[in-house]
C-alpha positions as CSV (number, residue, x, y, z in Angstrom):
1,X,7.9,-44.1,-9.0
2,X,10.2,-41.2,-10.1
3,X,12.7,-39.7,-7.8
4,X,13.5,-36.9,-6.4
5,X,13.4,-34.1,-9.4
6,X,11.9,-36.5,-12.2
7,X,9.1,-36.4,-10.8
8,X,8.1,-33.2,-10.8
9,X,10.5,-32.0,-13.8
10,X,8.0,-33.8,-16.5
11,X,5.3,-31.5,-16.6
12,X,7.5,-28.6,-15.8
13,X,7.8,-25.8,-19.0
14,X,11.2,-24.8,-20.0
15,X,11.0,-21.6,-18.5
16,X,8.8,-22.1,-15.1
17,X,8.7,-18.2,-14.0
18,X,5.4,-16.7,-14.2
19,X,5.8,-13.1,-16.2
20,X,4.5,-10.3,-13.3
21,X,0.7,-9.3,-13.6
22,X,1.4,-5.9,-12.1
23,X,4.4,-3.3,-12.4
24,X,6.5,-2.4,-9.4
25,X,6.7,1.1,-8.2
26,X,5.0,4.0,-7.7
27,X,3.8,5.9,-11.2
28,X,2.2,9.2,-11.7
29,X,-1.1,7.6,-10.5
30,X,0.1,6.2,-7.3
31,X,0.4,9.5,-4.7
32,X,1.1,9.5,-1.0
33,X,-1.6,9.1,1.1
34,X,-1.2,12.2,3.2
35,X,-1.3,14.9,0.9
36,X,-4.7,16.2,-1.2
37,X,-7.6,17.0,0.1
38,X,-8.3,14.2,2.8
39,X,-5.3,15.8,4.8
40,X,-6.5,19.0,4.5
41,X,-9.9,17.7,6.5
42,X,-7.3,16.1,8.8
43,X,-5.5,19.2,9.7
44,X,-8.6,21.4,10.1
45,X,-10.2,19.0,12.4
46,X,-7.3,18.7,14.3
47,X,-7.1,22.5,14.6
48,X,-10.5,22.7,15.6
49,X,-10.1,20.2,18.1
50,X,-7.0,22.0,19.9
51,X,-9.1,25.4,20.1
52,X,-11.8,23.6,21.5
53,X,-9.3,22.0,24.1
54,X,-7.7,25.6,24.7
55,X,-11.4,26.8,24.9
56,X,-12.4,24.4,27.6
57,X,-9.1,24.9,29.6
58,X,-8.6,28.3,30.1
59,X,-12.7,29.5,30.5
């Protein structure tokens, strides 16, 4: 049996680093999550739930 790195070096390519399957970083299609419509909801139900709050409290 081989030793220590002849044994695995034998069926190893030249150039053993896999290419990368996706970019890194952001591009024009990746956006933060907190802006655009879904924080707009966010906001307005917040809103709505602090005037119900106040509504409750001082009645």
């Amino acid at each position: 049996m081989a030793g220590g790195d002849d044994f695995y070096s034998k069926d190893r390519p030249e150039n053993p680093q896999l290419a990368e399957d996706r970019p890194r970083g952001g591009g024009p299609e990746d956006h933060d999550t907190a802006t655009g419509p879904r924080s707009l909801w966010l906001w307005w139900l917040v809103l709505a739930a602090v005037i119900l709050v106040l509504f409750f409290i001082f009645i």
